[in-house]
C-alpha positions as CSV (number, residue, x, y, z in Angstrom):
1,X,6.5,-46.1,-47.6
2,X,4.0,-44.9,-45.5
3,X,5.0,-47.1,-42.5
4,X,8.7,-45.7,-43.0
5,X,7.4,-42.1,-42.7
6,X,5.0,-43.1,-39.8
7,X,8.4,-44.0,-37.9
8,X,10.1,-41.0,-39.1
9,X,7.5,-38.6,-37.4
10,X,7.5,-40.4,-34.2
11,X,11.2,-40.1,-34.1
12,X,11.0,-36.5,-34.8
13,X,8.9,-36.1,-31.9
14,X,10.5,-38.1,-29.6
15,X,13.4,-36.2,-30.2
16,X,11.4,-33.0,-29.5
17,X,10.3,-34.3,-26.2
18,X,13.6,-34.9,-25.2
19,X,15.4,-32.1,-26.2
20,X,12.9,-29.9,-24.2
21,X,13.1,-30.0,-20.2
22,X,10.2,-29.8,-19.1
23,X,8.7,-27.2,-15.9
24,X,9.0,-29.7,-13.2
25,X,12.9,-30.5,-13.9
26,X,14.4,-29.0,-11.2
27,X,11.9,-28.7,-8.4
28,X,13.2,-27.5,-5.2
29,X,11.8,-28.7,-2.0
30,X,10.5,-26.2,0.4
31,X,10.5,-26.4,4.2
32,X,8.1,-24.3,5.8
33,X,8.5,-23.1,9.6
34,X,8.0,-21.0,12.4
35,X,10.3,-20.4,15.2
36,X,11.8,-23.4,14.4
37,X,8.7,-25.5,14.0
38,X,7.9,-26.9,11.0
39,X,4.4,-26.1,9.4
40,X,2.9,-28.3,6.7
41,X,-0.6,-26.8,6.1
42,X,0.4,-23.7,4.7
43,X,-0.4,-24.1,1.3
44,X,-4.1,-24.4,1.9
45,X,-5.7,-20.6,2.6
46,X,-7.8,-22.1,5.3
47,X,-4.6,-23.0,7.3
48,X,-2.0,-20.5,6.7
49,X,1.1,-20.4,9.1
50,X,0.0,-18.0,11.9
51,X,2.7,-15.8,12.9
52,X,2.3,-12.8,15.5
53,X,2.7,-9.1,14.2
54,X,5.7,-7.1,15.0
55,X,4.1,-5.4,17.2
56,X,7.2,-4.7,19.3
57,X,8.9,-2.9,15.9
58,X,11.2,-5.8,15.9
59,X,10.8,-8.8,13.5
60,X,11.9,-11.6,15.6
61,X,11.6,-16.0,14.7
62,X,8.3,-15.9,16.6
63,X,7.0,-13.0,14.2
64,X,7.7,-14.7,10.7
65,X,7.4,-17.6,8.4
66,X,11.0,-19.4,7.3
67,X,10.9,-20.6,3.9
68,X,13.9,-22.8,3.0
69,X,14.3,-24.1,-0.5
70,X,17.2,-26.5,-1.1
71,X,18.0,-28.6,-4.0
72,X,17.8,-25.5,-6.1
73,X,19.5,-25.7,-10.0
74,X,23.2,-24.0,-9.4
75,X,22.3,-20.4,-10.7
76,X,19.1,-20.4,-10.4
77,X,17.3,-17.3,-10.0
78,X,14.6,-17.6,-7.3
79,X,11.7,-15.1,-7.4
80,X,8.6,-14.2,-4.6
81,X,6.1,-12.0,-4.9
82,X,3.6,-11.6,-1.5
83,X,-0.1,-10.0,-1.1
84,X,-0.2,-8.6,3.1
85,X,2.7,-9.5,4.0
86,X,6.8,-8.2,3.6
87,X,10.1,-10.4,2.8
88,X,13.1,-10.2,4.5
89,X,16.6,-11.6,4.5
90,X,17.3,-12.2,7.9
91,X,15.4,-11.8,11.3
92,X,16.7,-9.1,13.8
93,X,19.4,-9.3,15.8
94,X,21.0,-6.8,18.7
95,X,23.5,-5.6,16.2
96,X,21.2,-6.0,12.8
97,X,17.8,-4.5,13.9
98,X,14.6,-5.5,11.5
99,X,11.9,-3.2,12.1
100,X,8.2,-3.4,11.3
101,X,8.6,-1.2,8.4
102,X,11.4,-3.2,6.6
103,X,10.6,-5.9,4.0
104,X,9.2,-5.4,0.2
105,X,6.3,-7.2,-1.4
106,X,8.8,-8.6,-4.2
107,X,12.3,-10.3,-3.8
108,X,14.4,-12.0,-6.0
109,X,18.1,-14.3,-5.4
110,X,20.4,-15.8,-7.7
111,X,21.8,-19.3,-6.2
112,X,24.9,-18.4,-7.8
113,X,27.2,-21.4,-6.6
114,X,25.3,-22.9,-4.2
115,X,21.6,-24.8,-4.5
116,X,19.9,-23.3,-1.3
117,X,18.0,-20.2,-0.8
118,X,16.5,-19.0,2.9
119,X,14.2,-15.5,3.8
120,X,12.0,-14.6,5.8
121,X,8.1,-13.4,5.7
122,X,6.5,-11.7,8.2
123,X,2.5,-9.5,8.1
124,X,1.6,-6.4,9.8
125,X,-2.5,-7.3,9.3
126,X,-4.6,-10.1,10.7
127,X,-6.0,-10.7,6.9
128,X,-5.1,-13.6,5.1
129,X,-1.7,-13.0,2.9
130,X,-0.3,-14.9,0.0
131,X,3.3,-16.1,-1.0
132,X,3.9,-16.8,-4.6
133,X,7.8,-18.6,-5.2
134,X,9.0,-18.6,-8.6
135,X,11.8,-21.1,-9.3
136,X,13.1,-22.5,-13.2
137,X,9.2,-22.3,-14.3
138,X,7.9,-23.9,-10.9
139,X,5.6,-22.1,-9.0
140,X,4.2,-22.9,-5.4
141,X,1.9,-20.4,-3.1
142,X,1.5,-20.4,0.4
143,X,-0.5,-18.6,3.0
144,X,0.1,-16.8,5.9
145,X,-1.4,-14.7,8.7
146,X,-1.1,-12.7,11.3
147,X,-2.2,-12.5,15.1
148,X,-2.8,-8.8,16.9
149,X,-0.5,-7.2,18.8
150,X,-1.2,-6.1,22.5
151,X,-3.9,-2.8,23.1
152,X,-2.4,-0.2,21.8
153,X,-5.1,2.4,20.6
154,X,-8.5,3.4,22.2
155,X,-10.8,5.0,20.4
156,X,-14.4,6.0,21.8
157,X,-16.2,9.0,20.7
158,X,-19.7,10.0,22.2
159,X,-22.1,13.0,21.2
160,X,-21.1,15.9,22.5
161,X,-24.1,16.9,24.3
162,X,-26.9,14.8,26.0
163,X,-30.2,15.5,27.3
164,X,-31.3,15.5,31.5
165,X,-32.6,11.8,32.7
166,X,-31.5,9.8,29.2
167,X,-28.7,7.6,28.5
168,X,-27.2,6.2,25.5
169,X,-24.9,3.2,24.7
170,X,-21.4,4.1,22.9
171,X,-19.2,1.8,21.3
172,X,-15.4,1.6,22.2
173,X,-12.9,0.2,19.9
174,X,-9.2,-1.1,20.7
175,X,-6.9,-2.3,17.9
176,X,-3.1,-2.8,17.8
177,X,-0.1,-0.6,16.7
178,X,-1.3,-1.5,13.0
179,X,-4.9,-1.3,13.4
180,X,-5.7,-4.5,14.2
181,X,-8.8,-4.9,16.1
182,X,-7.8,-6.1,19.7
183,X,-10.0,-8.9,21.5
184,X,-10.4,-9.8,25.2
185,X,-9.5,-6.2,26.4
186,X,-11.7,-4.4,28.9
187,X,-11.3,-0.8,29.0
188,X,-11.8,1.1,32.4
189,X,-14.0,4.2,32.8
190,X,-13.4,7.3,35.3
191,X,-16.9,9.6,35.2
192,X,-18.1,13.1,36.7
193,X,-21.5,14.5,36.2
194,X,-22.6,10.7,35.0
195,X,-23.1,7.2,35.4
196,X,-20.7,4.5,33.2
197,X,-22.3,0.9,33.0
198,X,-20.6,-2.1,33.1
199,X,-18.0,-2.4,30.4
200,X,-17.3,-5.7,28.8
201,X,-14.2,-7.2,27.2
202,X,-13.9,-6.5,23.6
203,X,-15.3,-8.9,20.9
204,X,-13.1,-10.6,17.7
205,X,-13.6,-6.6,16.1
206,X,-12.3,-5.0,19.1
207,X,-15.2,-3.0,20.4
208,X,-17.6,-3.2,23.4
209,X,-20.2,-1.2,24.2
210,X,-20.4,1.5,27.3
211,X,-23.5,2.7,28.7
212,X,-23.7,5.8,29.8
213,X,-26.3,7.7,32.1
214,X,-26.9,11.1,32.4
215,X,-28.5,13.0,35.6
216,X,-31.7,14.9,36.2
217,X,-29.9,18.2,36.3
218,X,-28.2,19.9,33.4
219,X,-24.5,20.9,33.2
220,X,-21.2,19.5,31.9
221,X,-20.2,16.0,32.5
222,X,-16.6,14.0,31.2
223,X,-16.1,10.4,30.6
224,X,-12.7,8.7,30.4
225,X,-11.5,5.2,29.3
226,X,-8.3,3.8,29.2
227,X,-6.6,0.5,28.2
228,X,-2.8,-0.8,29.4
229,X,-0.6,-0.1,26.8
230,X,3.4,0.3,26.5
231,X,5.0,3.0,24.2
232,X,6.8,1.2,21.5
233,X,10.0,3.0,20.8
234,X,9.3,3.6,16.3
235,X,6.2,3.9,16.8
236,X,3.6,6.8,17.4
237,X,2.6,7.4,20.9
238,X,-0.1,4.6,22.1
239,X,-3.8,6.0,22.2
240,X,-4.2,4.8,25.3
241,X,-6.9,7.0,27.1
242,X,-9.8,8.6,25.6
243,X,-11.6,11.5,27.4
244,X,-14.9,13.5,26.3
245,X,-17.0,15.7,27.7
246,X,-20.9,16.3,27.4
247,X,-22.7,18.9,27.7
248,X,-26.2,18.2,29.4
249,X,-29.1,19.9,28.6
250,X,-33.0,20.2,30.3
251,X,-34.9,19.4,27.3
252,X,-37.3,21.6,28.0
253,X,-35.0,24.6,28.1
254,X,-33.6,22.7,24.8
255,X,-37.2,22.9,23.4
256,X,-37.7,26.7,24.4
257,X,-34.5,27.3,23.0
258,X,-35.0,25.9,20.2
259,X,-38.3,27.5,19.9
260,X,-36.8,30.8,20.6
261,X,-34.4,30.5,17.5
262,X,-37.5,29.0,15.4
263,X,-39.3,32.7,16.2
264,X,-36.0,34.6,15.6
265,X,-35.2,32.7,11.9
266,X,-38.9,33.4,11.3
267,X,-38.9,37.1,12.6
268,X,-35.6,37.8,10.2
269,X,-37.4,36.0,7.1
270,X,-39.9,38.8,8.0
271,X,-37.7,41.7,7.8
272,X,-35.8,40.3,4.9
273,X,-38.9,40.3,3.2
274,X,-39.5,43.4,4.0
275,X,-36.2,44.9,3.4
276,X,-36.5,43.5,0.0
277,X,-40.2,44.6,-1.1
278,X,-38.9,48.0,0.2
279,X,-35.7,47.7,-1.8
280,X,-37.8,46.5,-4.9
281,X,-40.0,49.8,-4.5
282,X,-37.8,52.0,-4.3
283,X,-35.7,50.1,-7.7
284,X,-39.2,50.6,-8.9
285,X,-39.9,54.7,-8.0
286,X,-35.8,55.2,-9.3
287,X,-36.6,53.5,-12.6
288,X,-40.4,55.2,-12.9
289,X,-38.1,58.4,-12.4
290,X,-35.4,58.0,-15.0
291,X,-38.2,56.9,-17.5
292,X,-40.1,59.6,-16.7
293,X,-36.7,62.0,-17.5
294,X,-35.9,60.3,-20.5
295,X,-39.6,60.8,-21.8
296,X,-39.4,64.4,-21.2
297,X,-35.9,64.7,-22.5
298,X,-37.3,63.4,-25.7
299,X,-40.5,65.4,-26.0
300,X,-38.3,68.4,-25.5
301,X,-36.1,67.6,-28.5
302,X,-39.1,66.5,-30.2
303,X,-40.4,70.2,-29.6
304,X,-37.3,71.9,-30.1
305,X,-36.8,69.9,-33.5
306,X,-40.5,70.9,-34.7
307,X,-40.2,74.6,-33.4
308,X,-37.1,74.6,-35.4
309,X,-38.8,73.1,-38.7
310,X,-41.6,75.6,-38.1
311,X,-39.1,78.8,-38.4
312,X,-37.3,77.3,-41.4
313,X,-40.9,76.5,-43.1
314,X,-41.7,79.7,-42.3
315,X,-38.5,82.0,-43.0
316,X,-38.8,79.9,-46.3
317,X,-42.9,81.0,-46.9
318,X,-41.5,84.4,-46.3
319,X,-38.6,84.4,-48.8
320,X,-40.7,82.6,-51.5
321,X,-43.3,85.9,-51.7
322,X,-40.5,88.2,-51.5
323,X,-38.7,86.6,-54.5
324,X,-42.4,86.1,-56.0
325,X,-42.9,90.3,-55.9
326,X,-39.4,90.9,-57.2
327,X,-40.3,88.5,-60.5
328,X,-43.4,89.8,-60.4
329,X,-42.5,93.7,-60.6
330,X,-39.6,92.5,-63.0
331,X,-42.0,90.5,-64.9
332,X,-43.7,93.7,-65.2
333,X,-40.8,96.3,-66.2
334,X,-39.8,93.8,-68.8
335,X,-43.4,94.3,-70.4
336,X,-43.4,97.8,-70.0
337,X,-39.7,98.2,-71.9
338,X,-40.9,95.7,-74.1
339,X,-44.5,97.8,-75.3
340,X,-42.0,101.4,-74.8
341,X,-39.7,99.1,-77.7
342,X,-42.3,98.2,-80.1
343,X,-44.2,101.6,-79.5
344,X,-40.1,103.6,-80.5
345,X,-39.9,100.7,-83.1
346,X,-43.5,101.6,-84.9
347,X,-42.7,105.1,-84.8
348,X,-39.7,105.2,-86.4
349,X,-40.4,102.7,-88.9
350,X,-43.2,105.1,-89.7
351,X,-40.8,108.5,-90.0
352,X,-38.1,106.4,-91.8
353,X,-41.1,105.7,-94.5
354,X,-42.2,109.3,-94.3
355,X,-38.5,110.2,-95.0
356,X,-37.7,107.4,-97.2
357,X,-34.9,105.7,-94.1
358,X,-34.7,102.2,-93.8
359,X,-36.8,100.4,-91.3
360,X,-36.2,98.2,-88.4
C-alpha cells in the first residue's frame, strides 16, 4: 500500500513539473553592437559598451548600443527599463531626425508575428548606465557608457577684486553640451592690467588651474579665456569665452579704508547710543509727567470728595440741632398744655362737687 501511494505522489509531481514551463523556456538570444561591431563584455559593469554622447544633437550608429534579440516566442511582449541612458527605435536619418532629447528610460514591443525585436540605446552622461530586458520571465542587464563630447562650455570665475603685488591660482573648468567634464583641452588667456601663467590642458574632471599676477599699482585689470567650440544647432549657445574683471587695490589704502569704516561703524554705535539714552530720558521725564498729573488729578478728587462729605456732615450737624430745638420747645408746649389740662381738670372736678356735677 504504501509503495502504491509512494508512486502515486511522484507521479503527481512529475506531472506538475511538466505541466509548468519553466523561466528559461524561451530564451532569446541577444546580439550586442556598436556601429556595427559586435560587443561581448557588456554585461559586466566594469566593461560596458562605450558609445560617444550626441553631442552633435543627432543620435547616429557611432552614438548608441544596438541590441538585437531574435528567437523571441511569437507574441511575446518584450520590456526594457534603463538607469542614464534613453531607448530609441531607430537611429537618425536625413529625413527621420533623432535628437539628443528623444528616447524614454522605459520601452516595451509586442513580437506580434514575428520572433525578432531591434532598438537602440544611447547616454547623454559619462556615468555608468544600466539596461534591464524583460522577455517571457527572462531577464538579462547590460551596461553602457558614454564618452564626452567636444569643449563646449568654459567656466572660470575669479574674485572680484585683488590686492597690489599678490597673485592667486583660479581653476577653469570645461565640460561638454551635457556637462560632461572635458579632458585634454587647453584654454587660452588674453590679460590687461595683469599677468596669466602658463595654462595647462585640462585633467579627467575638466579643470586646470590659471595663475594669475597682479601689478604693484592699483586699478582695474580683465582676464579672458576661451576654448574652440562650434554652436550646435538645438542646443544653447556654447560658453565658449569667459571674461572677468578685477579690481586691484593698495592694501594699505585697503587697510586705511577699512580702518576708516571701523571708526565710522564705531562713531555711529556712539550716537545711537546716545540718541537712545536721550530718547529713554525723555520716555522717562514724559512718563514722570503724566504720573505726576494723574497723582494730582486724584488728590484733587480726593479733596473735592472730602470737602464735599464735610458740607453734608456739616449741613446735617446743623439740621439735627434745629430739629433738636423744635422737639425740644414742642416737648415743652406739650407739658405746659398738659399741666394747663390737669390744672382745668382739678378745678372743675372740684366746682362740679361743690355743685353736685359729675366729674371728669
Amino acid at each position: 500500500m504504501i509503495k502504491k501511494l509512494s508512486l502515486l505522489v511522484a507521479a503527481a509531481l512529475a506531472g506538475s513539473f511538466l505541466s509548468v514551463a519553466p523561466a528559461s523556456a524561451n530564451v532569446p538570444t541577444i546580439a550586442v553592437s556598436i556601429n556595427g561591431t559586435a560587443v561581448t563584455t557588456a554585461t559586466v559593469a566594469n566593461t560596458p559598451a562605450t558609445v560617444t554622447v550626441p553631442a552633435d544633437n543627432s543620435v547616429d550608429a557611432a552614438d548608441a548600443v544596438k541590441f538585437a534579440l531574435t528567437g523571441i516566442e511569437t507574441g511575446t511582449v518584450v520590456s526594457v527599463v534603463t538607469v542614464n541612458a534613453f531607448i530609441v527605435p531607430a537611429l537618425a536619418t536625413t529625413t527621420a531626425p533623432v535628437t539628443a532629447s528623444a528616447g524614454a528610460a522605459s520601452y516595451s514591443v509586442s513580437t506580434g508575428t514575428g520572433t525578432t525585436v531591434d532598438f537602440y540605446v544611447f547616454t547623454k552622461t559619462t556615468a555608468l548606465g544600466s539596461v534591464t530586458i524583460t522577455s517571457k520571465g527572462n531577464s538579462f542587464i547590460y551596461y553602457v557608457k558614454g564618452t564626452a563630447g567636444a569643449a563646449y562650455n568654459l567656466a572660470f570665475e575669479p574674485a572680484a577684486s585683488a590686492n597690489t603685488s599678490s597673485s592667486t591660482k583660479v581653476i577653469a573648468k570645461v565640460t561638454d553640451a551635457f556637462g560632461n567634464a572635458v579632458a585634454g583641452v587647453t584654454p587660452t588667456a588674453a590679460a590687461v592690467g595683469l599677468t596669466v601663467g602658463t595654462i595647462a590642458a585640462t585633467a579627467a574632471d575638466g579643470t586646470t588651474e590659471v595663475a594669475l599676477t597682479f601689478p604693484a599699482t592699483a586699478g582695474r585689470a580683465a582676464v579672458a579665456l576661451a576654448v574652440t567650440a562650434t554652436d550646435v544647432t538645438g542646443f544653447a549657445a556654447a560658453a565658449k569665452t569667459k571674461t572677468a574683471f578685477i579690481d586691484i587695490a593698495d592694501l594699505a589704502t585697503i587697510n586705511a579704508g577699512l580702518a576708516a569704516d571701523i571708526a565710522k561703524a564705531k562713531a555711529d554705535l556712539a550716537a545711537e547710543k546716545t540718541a537712545r539714552a536721550a530718547d529713554a530720558a525723555i520716555a522717562t521725564a514724559a512718563a514722570a509727567t503724566a504720573k505726576a498729573a494723574a497723582d494730582a488729578a486724584a488728590a484733587k478728587a480726593a479733596a473735592d470728595a472730602k470737602a464735599a462729605a464735610d458740607k453734608a456732615a456739616a449741613d446735617a450737624a446743623v439740621a439735627k440741632a434745629a430739629s433738636d430745638k423744635a422737639i425740644a420747645e414742642l416737648t415743652a408746649q406739650v407739658t405746659a398744655l398738659t399741666k394747663a389740662v390737669a390744672d382745668i381738670k382739678k378745678a372743675y372736678n372740684k366746682m362740679a362737687k361743690k355743685f353736685k356735677f359729675k366729674t371728669i
